[in-house]
N, C-alpha and C positions, 0 to 999 in steps of 0.2 A: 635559474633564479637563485638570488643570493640569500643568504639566511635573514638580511635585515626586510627584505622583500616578503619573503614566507613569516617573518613577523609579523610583518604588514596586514597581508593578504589574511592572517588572521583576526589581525586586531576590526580591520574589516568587516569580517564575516561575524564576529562577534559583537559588533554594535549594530548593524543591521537584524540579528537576531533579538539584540534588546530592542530596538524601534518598532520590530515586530509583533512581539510580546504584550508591550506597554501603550499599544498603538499610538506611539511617536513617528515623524518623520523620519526615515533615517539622515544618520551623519553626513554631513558634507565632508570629503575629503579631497587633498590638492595631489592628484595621482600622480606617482612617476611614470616618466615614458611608459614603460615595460606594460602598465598596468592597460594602459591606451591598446593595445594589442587585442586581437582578437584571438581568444583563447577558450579550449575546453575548461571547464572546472567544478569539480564536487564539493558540498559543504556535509558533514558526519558530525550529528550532535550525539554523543554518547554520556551516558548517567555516572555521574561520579559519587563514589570511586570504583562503582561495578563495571562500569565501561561497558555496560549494555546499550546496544546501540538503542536509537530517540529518534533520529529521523536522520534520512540521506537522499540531498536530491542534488540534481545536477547539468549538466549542459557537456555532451560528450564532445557534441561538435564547435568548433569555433563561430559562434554565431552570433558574439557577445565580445564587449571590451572586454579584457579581465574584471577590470572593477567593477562594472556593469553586471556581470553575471556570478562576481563574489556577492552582491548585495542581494541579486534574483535568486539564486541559490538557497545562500542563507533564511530567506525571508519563507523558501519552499518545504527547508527541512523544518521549519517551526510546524508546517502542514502537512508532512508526511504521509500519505493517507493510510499507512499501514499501522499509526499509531493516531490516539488523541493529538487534538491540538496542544501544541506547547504554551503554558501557561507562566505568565509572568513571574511566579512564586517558585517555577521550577528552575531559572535562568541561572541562577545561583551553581546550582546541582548536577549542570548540563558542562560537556568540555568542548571545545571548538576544533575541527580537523579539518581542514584545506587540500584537496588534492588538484594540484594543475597538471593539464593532461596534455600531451601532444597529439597530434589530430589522429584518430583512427586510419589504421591500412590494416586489408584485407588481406589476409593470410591464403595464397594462392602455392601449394601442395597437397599433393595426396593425400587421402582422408588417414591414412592408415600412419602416416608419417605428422600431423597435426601436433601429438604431442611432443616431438623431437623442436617443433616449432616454436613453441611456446618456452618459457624463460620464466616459472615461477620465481618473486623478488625482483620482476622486472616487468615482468607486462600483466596488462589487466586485459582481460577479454568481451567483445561485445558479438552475439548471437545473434543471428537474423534469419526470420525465415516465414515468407510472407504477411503477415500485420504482426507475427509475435517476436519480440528483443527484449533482449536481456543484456545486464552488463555487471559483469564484477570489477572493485576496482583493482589494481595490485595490491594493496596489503590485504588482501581477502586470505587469498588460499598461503602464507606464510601465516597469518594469525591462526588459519586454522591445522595448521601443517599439512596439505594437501600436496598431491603431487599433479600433475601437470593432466593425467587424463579426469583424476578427480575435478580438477579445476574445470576444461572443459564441461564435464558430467554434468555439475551444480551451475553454468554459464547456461547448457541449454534447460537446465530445470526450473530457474528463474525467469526463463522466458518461455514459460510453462511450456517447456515439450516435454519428448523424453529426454531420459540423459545421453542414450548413445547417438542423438540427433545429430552430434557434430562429423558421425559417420557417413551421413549422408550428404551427397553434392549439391542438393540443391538448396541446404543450409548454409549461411556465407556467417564467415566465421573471420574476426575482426579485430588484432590487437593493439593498444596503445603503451607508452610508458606515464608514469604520473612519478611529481614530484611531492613529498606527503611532508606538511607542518602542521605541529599537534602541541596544544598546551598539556602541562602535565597534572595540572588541576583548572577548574574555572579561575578564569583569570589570569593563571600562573604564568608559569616561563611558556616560552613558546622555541619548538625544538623542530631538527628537521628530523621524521622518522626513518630509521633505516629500513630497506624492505626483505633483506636477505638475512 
């Protein structure tokens, strides 16, 4: 995806977030091809200028146009259920982050050899292990300087297991890459983030 694209894809996610708020209809927009695609995608509302995350929801698997599920995304992290609902007074306050994801592959090596596999700055991880999943995206464990078996650790902790569950075979263990645009304030410019 090209930068004017991940402009896009935010300016997107970011009116969809106001139609939701204000309970308007969302935006009509005239998509580019690209956007016609069926694609993973995360929308991450974070509090400015704390950058404390607001809500993060998403669609790992391609099950959705892109633009389709930039606007279902975005409308989800207003409802985030680990936080209040996002209130119209807050939209201001809130920054817009986009992550498109390339489709999930299963990471098939030895459990002991898993972090060798993984690519902190470059892959984001998704856990499974009968009804419990979890997923971090790539800029998780770089934001928080983690290394690779950390990154695992907190992947199956968020899909409430234990940590060392990615040791075990009958956990399937899942990674993708994501392409990350992020405005630098509400509203502001819109950039692509690096993850390394």
């Amino acid at each position: 995806m090209n930068d004017s694209e991940g402009e896009l894809a935010v300016m997107i996610a970011r009116k969809a977030v106001e139609a939701e708020t204000l309970d308007n209809e969302p935006s009509k927009f005239d998509m580019p091809e690209g956007f016609r695609v069926k694609m993973g995608v995360f929308v991450t509302l974070s509090t400015y200028p704390d950058r404390d995350l607001r809500g993060c929801i998403g669609y790992p698997e391609p099950v959705y146009t892109l633009g389709g599920a930039l606007i279902r995304a975005a409308q989800g992290a207003c409802h985030d259920p680990r936080f209040p609902p996002l209130r119209g007074d807050e939209v201001e306050a809130v920054t817009v982050e986009v992550t498109i994801l390339t489709p999930p592959e299963e990471v098939m090596v030895d459990r002991k050899e898993l972090p060798a596999a993984i690519f902190v700055g470059k892959d984001g991880l998704i856990v499974e292990r009968g009804p419990f999943k979890g997923l971090l995206l790539p800029q998780v464990p770089v934001e928080w300087e983690w290394d690779e078996e950390t990154f695992l650790c907190h992947t199956c902790m968020k899909a409430g297991l234990t940590p060392d569950c990615w040791l075990d075979p009958q956990t399937k263990i899942f990674k993708f890459q994501g392409e990350v645009f992020t405005e630098d304030r509400p509203r502001g410019r819109v950039s692509r983030k690096p993850l390394e």
